[in-house]
N, C-alpha and C positions, 0 to 999 in steps of 0.2 A: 478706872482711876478715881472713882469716888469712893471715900468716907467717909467720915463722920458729917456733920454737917459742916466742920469749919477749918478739915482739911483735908486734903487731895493725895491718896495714898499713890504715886510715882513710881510706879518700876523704871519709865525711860527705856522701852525696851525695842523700841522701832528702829527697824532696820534694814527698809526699802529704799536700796541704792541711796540716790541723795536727796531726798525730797524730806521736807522739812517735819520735822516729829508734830503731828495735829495736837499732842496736850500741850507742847512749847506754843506753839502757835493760840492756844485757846487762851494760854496765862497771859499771852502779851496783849491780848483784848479787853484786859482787867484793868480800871482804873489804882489800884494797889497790891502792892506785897499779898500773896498770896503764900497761905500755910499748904505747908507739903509736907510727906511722907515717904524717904526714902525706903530702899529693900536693908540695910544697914544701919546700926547704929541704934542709941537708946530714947532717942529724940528727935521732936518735931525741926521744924524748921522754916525760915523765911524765905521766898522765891522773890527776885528782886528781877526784873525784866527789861525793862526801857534804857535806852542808853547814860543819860544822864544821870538815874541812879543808882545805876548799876558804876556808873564810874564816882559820884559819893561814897558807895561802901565799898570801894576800893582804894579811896582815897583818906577815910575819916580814921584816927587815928584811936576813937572809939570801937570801932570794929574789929577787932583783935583776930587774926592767927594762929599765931605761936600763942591765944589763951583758950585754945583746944587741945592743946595737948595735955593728958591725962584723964580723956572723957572720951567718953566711945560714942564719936560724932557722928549724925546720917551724913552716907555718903553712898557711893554705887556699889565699891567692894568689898568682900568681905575683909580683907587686910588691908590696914590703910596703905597708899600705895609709896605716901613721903616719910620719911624717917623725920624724928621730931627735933634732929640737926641740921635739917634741911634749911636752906635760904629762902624755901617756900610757906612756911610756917614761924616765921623769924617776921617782928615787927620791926619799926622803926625806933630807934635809932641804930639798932642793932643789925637789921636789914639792908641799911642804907647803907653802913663801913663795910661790909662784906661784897654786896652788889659793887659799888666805890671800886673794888679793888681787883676783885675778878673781871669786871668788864672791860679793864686795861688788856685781856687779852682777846678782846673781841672787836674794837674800835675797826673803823671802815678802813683804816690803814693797816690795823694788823690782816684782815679779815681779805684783803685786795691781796695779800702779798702770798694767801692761803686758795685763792681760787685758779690759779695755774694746776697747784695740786689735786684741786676737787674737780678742775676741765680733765686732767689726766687719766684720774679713777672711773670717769663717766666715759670717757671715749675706751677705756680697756673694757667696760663690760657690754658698750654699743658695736666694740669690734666682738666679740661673742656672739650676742644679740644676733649679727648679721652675716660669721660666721655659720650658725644653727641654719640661718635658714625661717621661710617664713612656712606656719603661723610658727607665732613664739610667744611665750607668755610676758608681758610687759613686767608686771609682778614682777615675776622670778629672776628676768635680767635683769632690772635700772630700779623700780621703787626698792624695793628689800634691801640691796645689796649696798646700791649707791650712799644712804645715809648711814649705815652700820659701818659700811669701810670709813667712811669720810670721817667720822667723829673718833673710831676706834684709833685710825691709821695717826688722827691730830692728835689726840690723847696718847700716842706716842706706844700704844700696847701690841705688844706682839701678836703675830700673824694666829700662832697657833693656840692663842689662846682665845679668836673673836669667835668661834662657837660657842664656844662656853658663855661668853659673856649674850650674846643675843639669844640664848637658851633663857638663861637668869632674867633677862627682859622683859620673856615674851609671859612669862612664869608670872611678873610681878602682876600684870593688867589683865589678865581673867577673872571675869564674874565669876560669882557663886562661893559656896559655901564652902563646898567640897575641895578646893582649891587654897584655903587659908595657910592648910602647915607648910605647900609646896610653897607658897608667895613668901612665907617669914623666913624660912630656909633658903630662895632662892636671893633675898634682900642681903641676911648676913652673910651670905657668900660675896654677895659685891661691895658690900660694905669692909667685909675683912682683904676682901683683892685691892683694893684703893687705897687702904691703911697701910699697908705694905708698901705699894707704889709711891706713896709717896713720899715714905720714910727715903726710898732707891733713889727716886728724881732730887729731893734734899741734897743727898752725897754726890750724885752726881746731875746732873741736870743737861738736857738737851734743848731741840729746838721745838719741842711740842707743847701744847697748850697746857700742861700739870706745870712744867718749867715755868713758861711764860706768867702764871698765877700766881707763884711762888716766888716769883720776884719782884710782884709788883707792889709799888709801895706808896702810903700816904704820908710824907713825910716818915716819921720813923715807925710807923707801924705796918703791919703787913700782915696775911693770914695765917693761922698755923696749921698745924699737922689735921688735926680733926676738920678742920675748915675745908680743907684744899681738898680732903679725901671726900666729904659730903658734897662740896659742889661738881667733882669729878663726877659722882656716882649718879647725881642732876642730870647736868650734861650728859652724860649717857642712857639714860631713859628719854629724856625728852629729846635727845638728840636723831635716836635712832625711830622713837613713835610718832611723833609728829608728821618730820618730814618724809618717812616713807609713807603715811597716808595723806598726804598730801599728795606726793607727785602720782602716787594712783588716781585718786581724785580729780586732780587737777588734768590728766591726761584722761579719765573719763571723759568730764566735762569737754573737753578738746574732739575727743572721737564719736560725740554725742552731739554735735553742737559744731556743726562746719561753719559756720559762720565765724564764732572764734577761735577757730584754727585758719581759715583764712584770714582774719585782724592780722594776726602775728607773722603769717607770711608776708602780705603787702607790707607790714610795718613793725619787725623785727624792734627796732627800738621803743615800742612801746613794750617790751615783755613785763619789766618792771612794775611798771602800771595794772597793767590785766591782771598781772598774777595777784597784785595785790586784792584786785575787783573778786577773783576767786578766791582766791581769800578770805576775804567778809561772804561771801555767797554760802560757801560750802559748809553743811553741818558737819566738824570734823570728831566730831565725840558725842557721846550721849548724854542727855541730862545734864548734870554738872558738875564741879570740879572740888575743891577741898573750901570747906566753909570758913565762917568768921562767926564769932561768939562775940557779945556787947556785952565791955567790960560798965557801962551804966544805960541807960534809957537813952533811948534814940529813937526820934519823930524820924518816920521816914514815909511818903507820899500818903500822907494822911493816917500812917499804923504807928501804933508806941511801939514800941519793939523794946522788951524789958530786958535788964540787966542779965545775962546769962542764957538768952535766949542766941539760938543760930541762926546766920545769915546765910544763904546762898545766892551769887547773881548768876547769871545766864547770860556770857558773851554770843553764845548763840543767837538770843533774841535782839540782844541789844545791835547787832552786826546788822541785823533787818528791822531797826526803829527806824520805819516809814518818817517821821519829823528830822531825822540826819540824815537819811537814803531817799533820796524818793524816786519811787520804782523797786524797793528794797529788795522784792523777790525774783526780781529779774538783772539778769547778769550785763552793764552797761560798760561796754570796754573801753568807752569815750567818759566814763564817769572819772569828774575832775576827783584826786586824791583824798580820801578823809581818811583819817588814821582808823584803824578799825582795831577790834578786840580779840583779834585771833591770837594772838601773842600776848593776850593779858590788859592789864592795866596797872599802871601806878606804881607801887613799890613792889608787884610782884609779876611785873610785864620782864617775858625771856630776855636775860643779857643778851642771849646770842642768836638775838634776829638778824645781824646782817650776815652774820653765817648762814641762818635758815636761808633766807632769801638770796645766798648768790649760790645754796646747793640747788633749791628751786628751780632759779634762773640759769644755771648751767645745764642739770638736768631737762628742761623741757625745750630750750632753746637750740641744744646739740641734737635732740632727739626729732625736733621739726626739722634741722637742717640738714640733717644724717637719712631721713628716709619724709623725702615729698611725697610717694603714697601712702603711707600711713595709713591705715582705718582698722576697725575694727573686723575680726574673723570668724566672730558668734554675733546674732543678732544682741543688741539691749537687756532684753531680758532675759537673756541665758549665761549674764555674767551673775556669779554666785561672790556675796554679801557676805561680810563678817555678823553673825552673831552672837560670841561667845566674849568680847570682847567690850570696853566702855566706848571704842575706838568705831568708827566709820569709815569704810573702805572695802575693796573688791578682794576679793580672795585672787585671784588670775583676772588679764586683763589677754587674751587672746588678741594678739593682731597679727596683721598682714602687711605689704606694701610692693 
């Protein structure tokens, strides 16, 4: 990972179960921003590490977004993976009326009234699951399945078309080069399916989450047609990426780790809590995520960081700043709550965490109550690792009970 003298050429390509990437871990030993070298893009880059300012340049309004787009940013993929109408490359104040308004379908009251349906989806594929018979592949029943139905089934889209769409998905987030025409091809395909959709939910509208967006209103303003289809298209990449490798993960960690599989039996009402504690533990992706370019000079932990130059932070390391965690590398299930970065920060932290969080918590919660023997049915090390991928997770998760 070394070059030149003054910066750190990164592939980020570690991909040993969950144990923490040693070049993240080396950069967070560094008293500053350290220059890096992504596999992508035409340009160096700043590595931002520690919590607190890693939540500065997510917070400064210096640090621009949406003023990467028309520059071939370092990043992990070869195709970038956000479309540059994305809410994820959108600053403030423009960021903020869109987030404002989409988030009305996500509030803990909309999102309460949505978990009878997401208990429903999880117990038809745990009565499969236990139908089949043991071993069974965790994977293949509950992570995969459970967040792809759950976001598709609320996004209101038909049955026969959720192949296709987690085809397109899984197309977008592969490494490599070689991969670039399928990821552009398989983007305008979900870009042109949403554009359509939405025009349909417009005329006529139901009770699913495109509806619920589309009518929601800031006084007289509200999103339109481009909008609604771009944060759909969100929503479903991250809806279906995240929390499938999460609840692999997080069920790893469980079958690896009796200790915190017995917390949550003696004490079921803590699931909330834990999971969050996994949450900040787990490295869920590699390296890191889409940058910020400095629209003027920015002092930041002792470096100028000049106009035009790119920013990247690392929720990864900042999730284990030893000064906000202490014990950061160990998983404490009695650890009093700190908001942690796995969801982001600031104006580009996921609307729809407490969807994440009650697919989670319905997912892992039904799956401890539905089978008390539960364990693993390959030793540790003979579960096989994604590495083709920016993502962190088990290929198959063989168990028993």
């Amino acid at each position: 990972m070394t070059g030149d003298k003054e910066t750190a050429v990164c592939p980020f390509d570690f991909s040993e179960a969950l144990e923490f990437d040693p070049a993240l871990a080396e950069f967070m030993n560094r008293d500053s921003p350290t220059r890096i070298r992504l596999p992508y893009g035409d340009a160096d880059a700043w590595l931002v590490t520690d919590f607190d300012s890693v939540k500065r340049v997510t917070t400064d309004q210096r640090l621009s977004r949406a003023g990467i787009i028309g520059h071939d940013y370092p990043r992990m993929t070869a195709e970038p993976i956000v479309s540059p109408e994305s809410v994820n490359v959108m600053d403030p104040p423009h960021s903020s009326r869109v987030r404002q308004l989409a988030s009305q379908a996500f509030t803990q009251q909309q999102v309460d009234g949505m978990r009878s349906r997401i208990t429903w989806l999880a117990e038809v594929l745990l009565d499969e699951m236990e139908e089949k018979g043991a071993p069974a592949d965790l994977v293949q029943h509950l992570s995969n399945p459970l967040p792809q139905h759950t976001i598709l089934d609320l996004l209101g889209i038909e049955r026969n078309e959720w192949p296709r769409m987690q085809e397109s998905v899984s197309q977008l987030l592969v490494v490599g080069a070689d991969n670039k025409e399928a990821a552009a091809h398989a983007k305008a395909d979900l870009t042109e399916y949403f554009a359509k959709l939405v025009k349909e939910r417009r005329k006529s509208p139901g009770k699913d989450i495109i509806s619920a967006m589309a009518e929601a209103r800031d006084g007289e303003d509200q999103l339109d047609d481009r909008e609604l289809a771009v944060m759909a298209l969100t929503l479903t990449l991250s809806g279906q990426d995240t929390a499938t490798c999460q609840i692999s993960d997080i069920a790893y960690l469980l079958l690896t780790r009796p200790e915190l599989m017995e917390h949550l039996r003696r004490r079921p009402e803590t699931i909330s809590d834990v999971v969050h504690e996994m949450l900040r533990y787990i490295p869920f992706r590699k390296g890191v995520g889409i940058p910020r370019i400095a629209l003027e000079d920015v002092e930041l932990g002792g470096v100028q960081i000049r106009a035009g130059e790119f920013v990247h932070v690392s929720y990864l390391t900042a999730n284990r700043d030893p000064e906000r965690y202490p014990g950061a590398h160990t998983i404490d299930p009695d650890r009093k709550y700190l908001p942690h970065m796995t969801f982001g920060w600031g104006g580009h932290r996921c609307i729809a965490v407490p969807l994440a969080m009650a697919e989670l918590e319905v997912a892992i919660g039904r799956l401890l109550e539905r089978f008390p023997g539960l364990r693993l049915a390959v030793p540790p090390e003979d579960v096989r690792w994604d590495t083709d991928t920016i993502r962190r997770f088990p290929h198959e998760l063989p168990v028993t009970w």
